[in-house]
N, C-alpha and C positions, 0 to 999 in steps of 0.2 A: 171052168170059169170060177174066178173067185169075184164075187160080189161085195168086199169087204174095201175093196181099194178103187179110187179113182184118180188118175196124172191129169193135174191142172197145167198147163203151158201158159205163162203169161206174156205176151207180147213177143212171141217167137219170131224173129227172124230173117232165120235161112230155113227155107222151105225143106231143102233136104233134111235138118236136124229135126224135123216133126216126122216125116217117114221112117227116120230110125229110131226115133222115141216109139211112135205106132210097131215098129217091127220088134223092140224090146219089151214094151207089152205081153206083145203075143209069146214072147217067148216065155213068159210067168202065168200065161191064162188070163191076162188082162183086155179089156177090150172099152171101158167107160174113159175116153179121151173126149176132157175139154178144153178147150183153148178162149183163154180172154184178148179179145181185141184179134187184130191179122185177119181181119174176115176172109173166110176161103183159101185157107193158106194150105189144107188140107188137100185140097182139090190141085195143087201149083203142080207142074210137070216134075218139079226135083223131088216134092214130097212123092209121087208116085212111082218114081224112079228108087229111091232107095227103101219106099214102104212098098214095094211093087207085091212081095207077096201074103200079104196083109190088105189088100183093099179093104175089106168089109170093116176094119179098122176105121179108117181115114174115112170110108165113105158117112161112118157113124160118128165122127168128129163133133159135138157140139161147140156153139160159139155162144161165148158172152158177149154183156158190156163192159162190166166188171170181176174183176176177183169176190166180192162181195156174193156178187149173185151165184157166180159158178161155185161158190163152196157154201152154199145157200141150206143144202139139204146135207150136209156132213154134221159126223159129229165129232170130228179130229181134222184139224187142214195141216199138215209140218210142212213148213215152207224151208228148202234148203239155199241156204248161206252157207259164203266161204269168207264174206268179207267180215270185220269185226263191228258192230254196232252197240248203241248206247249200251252202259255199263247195266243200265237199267233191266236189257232187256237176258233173260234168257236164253242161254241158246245148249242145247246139251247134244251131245257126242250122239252119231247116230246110232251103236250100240245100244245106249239107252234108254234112246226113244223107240228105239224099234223096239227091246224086252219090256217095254210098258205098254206100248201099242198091244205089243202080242196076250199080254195077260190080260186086258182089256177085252179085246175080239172073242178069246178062246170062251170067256164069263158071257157073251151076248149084249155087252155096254158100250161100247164104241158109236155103233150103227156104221155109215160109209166115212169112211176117211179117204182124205183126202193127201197127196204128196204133190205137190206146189215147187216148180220152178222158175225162176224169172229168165228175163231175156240176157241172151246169149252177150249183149255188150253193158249190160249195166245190173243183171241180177234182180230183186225185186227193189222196189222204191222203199221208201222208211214207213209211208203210209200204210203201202200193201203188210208189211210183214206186220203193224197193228193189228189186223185183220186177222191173223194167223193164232190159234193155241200154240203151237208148237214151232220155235226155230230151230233146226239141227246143221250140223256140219259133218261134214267127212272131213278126218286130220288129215290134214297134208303139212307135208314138209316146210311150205314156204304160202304167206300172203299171196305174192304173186303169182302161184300158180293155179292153174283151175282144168276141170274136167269138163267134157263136151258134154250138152245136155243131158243127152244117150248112155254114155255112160255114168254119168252121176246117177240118172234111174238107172240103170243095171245094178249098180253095185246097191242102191235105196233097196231096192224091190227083194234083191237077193237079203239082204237082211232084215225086212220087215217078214216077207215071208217065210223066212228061215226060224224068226219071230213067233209066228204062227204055226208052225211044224215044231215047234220045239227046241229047234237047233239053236244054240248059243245062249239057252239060257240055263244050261248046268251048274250059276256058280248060284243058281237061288234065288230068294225073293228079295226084292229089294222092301225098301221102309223111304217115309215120308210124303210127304203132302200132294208131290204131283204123281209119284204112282200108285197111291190109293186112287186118286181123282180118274186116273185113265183106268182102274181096274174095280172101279166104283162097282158093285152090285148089290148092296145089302139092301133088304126092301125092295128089291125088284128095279130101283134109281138106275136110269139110265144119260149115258152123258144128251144135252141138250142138241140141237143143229145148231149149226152156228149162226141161220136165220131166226132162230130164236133167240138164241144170247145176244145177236144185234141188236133185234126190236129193244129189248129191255135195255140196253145201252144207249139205244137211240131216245127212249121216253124219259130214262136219267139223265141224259145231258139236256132235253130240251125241258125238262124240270127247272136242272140248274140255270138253267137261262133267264129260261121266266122269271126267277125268282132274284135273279142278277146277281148269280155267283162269280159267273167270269165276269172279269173288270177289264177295263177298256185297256189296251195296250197288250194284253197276256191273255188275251182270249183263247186265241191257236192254241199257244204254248201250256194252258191250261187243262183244254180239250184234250189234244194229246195227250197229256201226260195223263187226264182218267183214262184214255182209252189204254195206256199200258200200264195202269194198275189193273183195269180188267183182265189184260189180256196175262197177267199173272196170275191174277185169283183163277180164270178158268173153270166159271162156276159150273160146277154139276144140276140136273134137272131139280132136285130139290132144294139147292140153294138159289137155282133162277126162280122159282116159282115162290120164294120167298122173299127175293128180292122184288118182284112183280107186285107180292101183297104188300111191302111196306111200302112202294109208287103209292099204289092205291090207296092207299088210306091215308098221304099225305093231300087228299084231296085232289079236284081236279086246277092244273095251272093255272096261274091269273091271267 
């Protein structure tokens, strides 16, 4: 068992595609399946039908309410896209998210990561991938085309853990900002959960609030966009934990 990885399923469904996610799991040693929304979808005849030799998979299935909470306790979520979104957002080649993940994990700074799928007819929402550190793609040939859930984890898992073994990463170390951040260990700093990089998200926006930074009409549009400059910055546990003290010491909200 590798304890390093957990498949998030967002809103899955066809029941059989959770069985073969479950059965492609097990074919890497995986076994931490949680599913947001679809309650008991795990349990559906088609999911037992094509996870049929994997039960103890599916029977271990956790359910969210949200993506928020199922990646609560990670300290990496890559949510995979094929579609193109805001210019804003990053999104990097799964090659080299996976050799950043791996030099990460190997150091002891990751903690549980997470790999994030959305549903089979709409991918994840723009919200949900806020929530995310990490956007990747698998190149394909064409917009139009896409891989079944099952297999886009097959080919994910095969390269993070190939990641983690070693494999594919002979051309060397890379440099800059976001594969220090994922391969962070100096000082023993370890990346944050992502339920802690929330909260502090959450007490800066409700900061700003109080203090009537977002203006009437461009609230949302506001919001949003702190919440994708954070999810760029992608603060490490000592830059959360000093983002925490400059909160605090701007006093308590009016």
């Amino acid at each position: 068992m590798n304890p390093s990885l957990c498949v998030v399923l967002v809103g899955p469904e066809q029941a059989a595609n959770v069985g073969f996610a479950a059965r492609t799991m097990a074919c890497y040693g995986l076994s931490d399946l949680r599913i947001v929304g679809s309650p008991g979808i795990a349990a559906d005849g088609a999911a037992r039908k094509t996870g049929k030799a994997v039960p103890e998979t599916l029977d271990g299935a956790r359910y969210f309410a949200s993506l928020q909470d199922a990646i609560a306790d990670c300290g990496a979520a890559f949510g995979f896209t094929r579609r193109e979104r805001d210019p804003s957002q990053r999104i990097e080649d799964l090659d080299e998210a996976a050799r950043a993940w791996g030099r990460g994990a190997l150091q002891g700074g990751t903690g549980t990561s997470a790999l994030v799928f959305g549903r089979e007819s709409q991918g994840l929402f723009r919200e949900e991938t806020l929530l995310l550190t990490h956007l990747v793609r698998i190149p394909m040939p064409s917009e139009t085309l896409s891989l079944n859930v099952s297999h886009a984890l097959a080919i994910g898992l095969y390269a993070f853990l190939g990641a983690l073994s070693g494999t594919g990463s002979e051309s060397g170390s890379e440099s800059g900002p976001r594969a220090t951040a994922m391969a962070e260990a100096e000082g023993g700093t370890l990346i944050p959960t992502q339920g802690e990089s929330a909260k502090v998200l959450e007490d800066l926006l409700a900061n700003l609030e109080a203090k009537g930074f977002f203006k009437d009409g461009k609230r949302e549009a506001q919001r949003e966009y702190a919440r994708l400059l954070w999810q760029r910055m992608r603060p490490n546990r000592r830059e959360l934990d000093f983002l925490a003290g400059l909160l605090r010491s701007l006093g308590p909200r009016p």
